[in-house]
Structures are given as structure tokens and as C-alpha cells.
SEKE-341602 format. One line per 2 residues: for each residue x, y, z of C-alpha. Coordinates in Angstrom, 2 decimals. Layout:
# SEKE-341602
X/Y/Z | ...
END
This chain:
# SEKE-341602
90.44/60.51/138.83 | 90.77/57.24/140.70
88.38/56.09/143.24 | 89.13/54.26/146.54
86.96/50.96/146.68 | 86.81/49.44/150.34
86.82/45.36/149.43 | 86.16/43.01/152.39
86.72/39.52/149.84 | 82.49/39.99/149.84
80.05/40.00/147.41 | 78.71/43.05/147.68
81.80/45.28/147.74 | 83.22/42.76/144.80
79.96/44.27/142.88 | 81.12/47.57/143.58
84.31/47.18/142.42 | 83.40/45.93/139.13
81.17/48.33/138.45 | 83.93/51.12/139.32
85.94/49.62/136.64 | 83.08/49.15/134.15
82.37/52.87/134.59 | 85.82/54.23/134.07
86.32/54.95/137.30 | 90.32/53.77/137.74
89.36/51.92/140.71 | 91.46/51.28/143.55
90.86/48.38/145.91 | 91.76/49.00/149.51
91.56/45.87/151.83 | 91.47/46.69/155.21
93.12/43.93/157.77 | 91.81/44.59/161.08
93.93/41.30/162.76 | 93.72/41.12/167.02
94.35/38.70/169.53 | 92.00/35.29/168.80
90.74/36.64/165.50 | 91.62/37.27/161.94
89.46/40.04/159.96 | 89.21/39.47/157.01
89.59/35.49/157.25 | 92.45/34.61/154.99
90.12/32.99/152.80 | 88.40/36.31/151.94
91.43/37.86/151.62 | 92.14/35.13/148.89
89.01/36.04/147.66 | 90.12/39.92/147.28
93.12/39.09/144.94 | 91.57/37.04/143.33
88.57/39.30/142.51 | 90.91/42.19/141.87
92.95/40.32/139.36 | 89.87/38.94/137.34
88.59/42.76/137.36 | 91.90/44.19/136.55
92.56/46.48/139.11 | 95.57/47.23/142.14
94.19/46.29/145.25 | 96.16/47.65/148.31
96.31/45.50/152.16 | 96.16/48.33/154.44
97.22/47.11/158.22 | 94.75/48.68/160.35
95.10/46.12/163.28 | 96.36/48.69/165.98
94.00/51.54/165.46 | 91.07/48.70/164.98
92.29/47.49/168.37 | 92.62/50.82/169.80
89.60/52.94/168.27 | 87.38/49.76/168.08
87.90/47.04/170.06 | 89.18/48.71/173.43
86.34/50.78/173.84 | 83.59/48.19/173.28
85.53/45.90/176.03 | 85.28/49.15/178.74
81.72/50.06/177.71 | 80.75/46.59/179.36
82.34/47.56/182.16 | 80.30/50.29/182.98
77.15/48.72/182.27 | 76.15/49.67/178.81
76.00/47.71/175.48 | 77.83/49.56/172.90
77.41/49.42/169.06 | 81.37/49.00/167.64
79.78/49.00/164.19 | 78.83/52.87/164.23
81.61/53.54/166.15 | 84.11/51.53/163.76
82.62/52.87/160.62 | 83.55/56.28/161.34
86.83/56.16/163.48 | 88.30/53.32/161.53
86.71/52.12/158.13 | 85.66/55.06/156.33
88.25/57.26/157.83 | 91.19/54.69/156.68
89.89/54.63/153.59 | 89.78/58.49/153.29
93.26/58.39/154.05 | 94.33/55.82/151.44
92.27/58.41/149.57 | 93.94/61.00/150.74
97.31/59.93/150.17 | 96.95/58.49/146.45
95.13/61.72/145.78 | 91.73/60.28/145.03
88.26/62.37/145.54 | 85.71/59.95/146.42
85.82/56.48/148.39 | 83.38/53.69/147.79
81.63/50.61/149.94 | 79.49/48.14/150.17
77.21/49.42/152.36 | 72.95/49.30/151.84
72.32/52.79/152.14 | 72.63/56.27/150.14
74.10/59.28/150.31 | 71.79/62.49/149.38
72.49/65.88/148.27 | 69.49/67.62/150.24
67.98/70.99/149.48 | 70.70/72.75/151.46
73.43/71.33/149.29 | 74.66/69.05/151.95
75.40/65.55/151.49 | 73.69/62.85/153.85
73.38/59.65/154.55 | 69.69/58.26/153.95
67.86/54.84/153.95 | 68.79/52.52/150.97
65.34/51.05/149.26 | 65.65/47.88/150.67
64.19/47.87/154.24 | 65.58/44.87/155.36
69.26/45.58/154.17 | 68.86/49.09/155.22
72.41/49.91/157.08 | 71.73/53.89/157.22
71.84/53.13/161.21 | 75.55/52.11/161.23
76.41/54.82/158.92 | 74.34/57.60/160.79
77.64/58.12/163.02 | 79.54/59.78/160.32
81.16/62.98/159.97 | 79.99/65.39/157.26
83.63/65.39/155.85 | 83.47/61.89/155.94
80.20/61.43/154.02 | 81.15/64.34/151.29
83.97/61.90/150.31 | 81.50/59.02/150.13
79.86/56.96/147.58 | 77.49/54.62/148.15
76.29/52.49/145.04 | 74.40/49.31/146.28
71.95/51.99/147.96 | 68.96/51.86/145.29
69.29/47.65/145.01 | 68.64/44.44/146.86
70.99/41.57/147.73 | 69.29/39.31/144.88
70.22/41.83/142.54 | 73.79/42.08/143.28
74.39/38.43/143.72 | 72.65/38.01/140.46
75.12/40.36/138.55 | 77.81/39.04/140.48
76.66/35.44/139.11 | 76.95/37.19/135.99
80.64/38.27/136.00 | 81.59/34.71/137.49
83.18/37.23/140.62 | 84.60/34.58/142.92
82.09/35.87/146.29 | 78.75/35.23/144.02
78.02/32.57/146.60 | 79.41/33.74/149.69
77.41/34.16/152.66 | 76.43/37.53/154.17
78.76/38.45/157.46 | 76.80/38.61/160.77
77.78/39.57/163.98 | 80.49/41.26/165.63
83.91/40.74/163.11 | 86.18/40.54/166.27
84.21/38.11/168.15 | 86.12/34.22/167.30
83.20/32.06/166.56 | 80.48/34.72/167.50
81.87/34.83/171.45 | 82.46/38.50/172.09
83.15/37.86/175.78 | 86.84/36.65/174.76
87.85/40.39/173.90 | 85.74/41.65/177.55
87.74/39.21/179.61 | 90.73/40.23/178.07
90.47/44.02/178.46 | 88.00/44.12/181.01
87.39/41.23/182.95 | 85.51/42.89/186.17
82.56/42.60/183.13 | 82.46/39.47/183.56
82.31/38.93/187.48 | 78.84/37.31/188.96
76.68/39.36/190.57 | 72.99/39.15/192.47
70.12/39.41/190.17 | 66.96/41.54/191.96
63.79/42.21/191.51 | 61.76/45.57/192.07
61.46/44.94/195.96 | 65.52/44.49/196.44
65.10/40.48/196.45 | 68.14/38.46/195.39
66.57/36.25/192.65 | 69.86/34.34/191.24
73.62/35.23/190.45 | 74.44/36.53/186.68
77.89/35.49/185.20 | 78.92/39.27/184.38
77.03/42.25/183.59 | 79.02/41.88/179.94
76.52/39.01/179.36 | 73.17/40.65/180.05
71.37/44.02/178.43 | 68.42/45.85/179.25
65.26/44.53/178.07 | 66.61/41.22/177.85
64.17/38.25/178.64 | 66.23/35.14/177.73
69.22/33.63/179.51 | 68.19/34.68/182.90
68.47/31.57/184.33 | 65.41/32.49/186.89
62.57/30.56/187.38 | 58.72/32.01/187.82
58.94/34.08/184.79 | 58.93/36.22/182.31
61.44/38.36/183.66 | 63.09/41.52/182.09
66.36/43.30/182.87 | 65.35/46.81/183.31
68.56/48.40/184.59 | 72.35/47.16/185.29
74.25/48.48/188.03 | 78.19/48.40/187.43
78.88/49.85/190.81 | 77.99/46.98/192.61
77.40/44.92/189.53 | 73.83/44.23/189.94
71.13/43.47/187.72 | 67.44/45.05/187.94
64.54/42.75/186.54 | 60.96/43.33/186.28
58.39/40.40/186.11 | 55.29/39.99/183.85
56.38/42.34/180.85 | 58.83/43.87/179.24
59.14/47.66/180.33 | 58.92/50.03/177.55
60.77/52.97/176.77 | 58.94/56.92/177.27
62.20/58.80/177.03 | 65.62/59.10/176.11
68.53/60.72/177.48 | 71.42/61.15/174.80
75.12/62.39/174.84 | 78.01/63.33/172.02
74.77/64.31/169.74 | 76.14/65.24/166.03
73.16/67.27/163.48 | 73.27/67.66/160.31
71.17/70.31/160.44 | 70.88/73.46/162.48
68.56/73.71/165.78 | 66.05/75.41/164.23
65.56/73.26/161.29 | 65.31/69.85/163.76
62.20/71.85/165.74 | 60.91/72.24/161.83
61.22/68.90/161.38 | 59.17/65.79/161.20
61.78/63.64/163.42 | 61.36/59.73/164.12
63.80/58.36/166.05 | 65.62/54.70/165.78
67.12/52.85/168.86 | 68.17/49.40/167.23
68.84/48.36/163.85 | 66.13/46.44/161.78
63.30/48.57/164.29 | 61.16/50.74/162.94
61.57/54.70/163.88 | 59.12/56.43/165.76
57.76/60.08/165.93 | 59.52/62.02/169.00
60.32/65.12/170.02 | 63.95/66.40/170.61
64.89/68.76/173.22 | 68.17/70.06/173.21
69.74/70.34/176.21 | 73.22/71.59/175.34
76.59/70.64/175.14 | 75.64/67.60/173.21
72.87/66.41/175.09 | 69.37/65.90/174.26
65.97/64.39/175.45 | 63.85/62.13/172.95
60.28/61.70/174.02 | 58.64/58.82/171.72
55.02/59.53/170.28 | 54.36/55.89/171.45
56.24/53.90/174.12 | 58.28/51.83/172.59
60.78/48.51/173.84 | 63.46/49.40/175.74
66.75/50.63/174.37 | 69.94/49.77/176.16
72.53/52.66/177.38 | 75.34/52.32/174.88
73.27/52.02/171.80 | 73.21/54.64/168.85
69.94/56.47/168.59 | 69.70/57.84/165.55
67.34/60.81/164.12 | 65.51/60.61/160.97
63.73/63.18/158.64 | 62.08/60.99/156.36
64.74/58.68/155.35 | 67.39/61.06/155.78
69.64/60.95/158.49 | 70.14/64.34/160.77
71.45/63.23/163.98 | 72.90/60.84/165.96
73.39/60.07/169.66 | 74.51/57.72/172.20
72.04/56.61/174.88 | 72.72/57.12/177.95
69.39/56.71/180.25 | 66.10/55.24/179.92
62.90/56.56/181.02 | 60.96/53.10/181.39
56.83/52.84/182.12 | 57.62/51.09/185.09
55.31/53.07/187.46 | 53.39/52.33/190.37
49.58/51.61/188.78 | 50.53/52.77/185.26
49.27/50.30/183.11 | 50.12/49.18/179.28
END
């Protein structure tokens, strides 16, 4: 039985590819092209890369045009969560409303069980006989936190085999089979932002982001302008432009498109508000559980406490305070390094308190 092989022109999902075929897996390569307005994804160079990866390897590789849904699914909503004031996180959301789930449907459609990426991270068959998705052994390649977003019937289709190595190991083997990506780079930052400048895509969609607006502290004073509530977050120190600091956004308002900042330190985070929670495991089971919870990717998690409010809602109160997290962002729940739930923030609880100290 075949096996779908998502290929970016990459090294890593080149490795995976090649060891598809090695293991008699009648690989398929599926290249997603995820094209928009200012932007090519992949570059055509990497594309270039793809064929001629696939052709070395010996395998079909198939250009699936994705660019609408990418645009729709993907790129539209990041643009409008600006616009109300939050910071979204288009790689969760892309992974499961446009990558994996295209690549179940190529799947799908040429009748093939199981689909396969590049990603750092694993998927576990737990004691329940569910499949999850749980940390890959390399902490600082980890990408369980863009994954955690997935469906179940998404991650029973999924295979995940770079989740037990490091990056030196599969750029050595790819040195090894002379694979044309052995010396690529690794891909940062957002894939539709030209040259790393996401605001093209906000003033495009959403251009009221992007409006100035007064910057104030705790008292109500007007401190400075901002260029756009699309350019700032919360907890963000640098770029300010304001003198006398350190200053800290602690809140943005897209009402009247102000921004709240806080001087001396940077406010930390006691509690979470979440929406459009998904488990992975039942109520009773998450109360059971020892739970740490992770607001940005490359942070550590922290012990909390869930309360489940219904209707997809929950409160996470941290063990520890902890930096703040920015409305918009994924947090996502962990038992051990398995993932069980997922979130979207939607309102901090800050120490920011009259005489409550660090």
C-alpha cells in the first residue's frame, strides 16, 4: 500500500522520502503549492529541488494547487485576527485546515492509508489505543506545538518519522544519498510573508491593522503614536519607539486601536482564558492528569490547572507566573510529552496589581 509523502524541496521531508522508498513503502510525493499575491510557496527553486529529488529516488511526485484554500483557510484569517487585536499562529492553524488535510485527501483519493512529513515530533499509540501527537526527542526541533491543533482523524492517518532524530542526523544521511537539499537551509518564519514582512498580506486584507494609534500608559497618558496594532503584541518590549523605558505592551485595544504599556517590567501571566478547546482525552482523565501547559513555541510548559468551563472554554491557572502570552496564540496541554488539548487564547490574567510585587 502506497504512502503519501508531503515534500516541501527540503531536507528533511527529502529524508523522509527516501527512506519511504528504502522501506518498501511505494511512496508517493505530494508537493503542495500554496502561491498568493507577493509570494511564491514553495520558491521555484525548491520546487526544482522536489523533481529533482523525486527522480534521483525513483518515485511520482504529484504538484497539488492548494493556493485558494491556503489563501482562504490560511492567509485570510491571520490578516483579520490583526484586526481585532490578537496575534494568531497560521502554522497550527495551516497544519490542520490545509497541509495535513490536503494531503489526506491526495491520500484519500489514490487510496493510500497513511500520509507522511517532515515534521520533529511523534505520533503515539497511548494506553487507550489512541494515536497522539507527542514531543519528538530533540527539544530544540520539537514542533509537537504546531501539530497539537490536529484532529484525531487527522493524526490516525499520520506518520511521523524524523520524530526520534536530530537535524545533524538527517542532514548527515541526506549527505549520504547525495539528495540535492543536504545543504539547504532550515525555513523560518511565516511562508507567506515576501522577505519576512507579514504586514504586506494585513494591509491587503485588513488594512484598519495597520492605522496609528495613541500608545498609553496605566494612568490613561498618551505616551507616542504606534503604526498599527498589526505591528505590536502583548508583552512586547522592543520597537516601542518610547523613551524613559522599559516599557511593555500589556493589552491592545482594537476598538479604538490603542495600545496599553506598563513600565519597569514585563507583566507576567496568572491565568488563561481559552476558546475552540479540542481533548484528546475525556474530562475526567484531564482532572487525573499531570497537565503543563505551553503558550509559545521553544518555551518550556508549566504545571496548571484546567477548569472547564463548557462549550469549549476553559481556564488555565499556571503553578508559577509565567511571561505573558498574547490573545491569538495556541495554548497547548501536555501530559508528559503527549499532547491532550489544545486552545486558543483569548484573555490574559496579568500580575499587574496595585502593590503586588514579583
Amino acid at each position: 500500500m502506497s504512502v503519501i509523502v508531503g515534500i516541501s524541496g527540503g531536507v528533511d521531508s527529502s529524508v523522509v522520502l527516501a527512506r519511504a522508498k528504502r522501506e518498501g513503502r511505494e511512496p508517493i510525493a505530494c508537493m503542495l503549492v500554496m502561491g498568493g499575491e507577493g509570494f511564491e510557496n514553495p520558491s521555484e527553486r525548491a520546487r526544482e529541488r522536489a523533481r529533482e529529488t523525486t527522480s534521483l529516488i525513483g518515485v511520482p511526485l504529484i504538484e497539488e494547487d492548494v493556493s485558494s484554500a491556503f489563501s482562504e483557510r490560511v492567509i485570510e484569517p491571520f490578516a483579520s485576527a490583526y484586526a481585532k487585536g490578537v496575534t494568531p499562529n497560521p502554522c497550527s492553524l495551516c497544519n490542520r485546515e490545509l497541509k495535513i488535510a490536503s494531503l489526506i485527501a491526495v491520500a484519500e483519493r489514490l487510496g493510500a492509508k497513511r500520509v507522511q512529513t517532515g515534521h520533529y515530533a511523534r505520533v503515539v499509540t497511548c494506553a487507550d489505543g489512541a494515536r497522539r501527537i507527542a514531543r519528538g526527542a530533540n527539544p530544540e526541533k520539537d514542533q509537537s506545538y504546531f501539530l497539537a491543533r490536529l484532529r484525531p482523524d487527522q493524526v490516525e492517518r499520520l506518520e511521523l518519522p524524523l520524530g526520534s532524530v536530530s537535524k545533524a542526523e538527517v542532514r548527515e544521511e541526506a549527505a549520504a544519498l547525495g539528495l540535492p537539499a543536504a545543504s539547504t537551509g532550515d525555513s523560518e518564519g511565516i511562508c507567506f510573508a515576501a522577505d519576512g514582512d507579514y504586514h504586506l498580506a494585513v494591509a491587503r486584507l485588513t488594512p484598519v491593522a495597520l492605522s496609528p494609534g495613541p500608545i498609553v500608559d496605566e494612568a490613561g497618558r498618551v505616551l507616542g503614536e504606534h503604526a498599527g496594532i498589526a505591528t505590536l503584541t502583548v508583552g512586547q518590549r522592543k520597537g516601542l519607539g518610547l523613551s524613559g523605558g522599559p516599557w511593555f505592551v500589556r493589552s491592545i485595544d482594537p476598538e479604538t486601536s490603542t495600545v496599553h504599556v506598563v513600565h519597569g517590567r514585563a507583566p507576567r501571566a496568572r491565568r488563561l482564558e481559552l476558546e475552540d478547546l479540542t481533548l484528546s482525552v475525556s474530562a475526567d482523565e484531564l482532572c487525573l492528569g499531570d497537565v503543563a501547559v505551553q503558550t509559545h513555541y521553544r518555551t518550556p510548559a508549566l504545571p496548571s490547572a484546567i477548569e472547564l468551563m463548557g462549550s469549549g472554554r476553559a481556564l488555565v491557572t499556571f503553578a508559577e507566573r509565567r511571561p505573558l502570552a498574547a490573545p491569538g496564540q495556541s495554548a497547548v496541554l501536555y501530559d508528559g510529552d503527549v499532547v491532550i488539548g489544545e486552545g486558543t487564547i483569548v484573555r490574559v490574567e496579568d500580575d499587574v496589581r496595585m502593590g503586588e510585587e514579583a
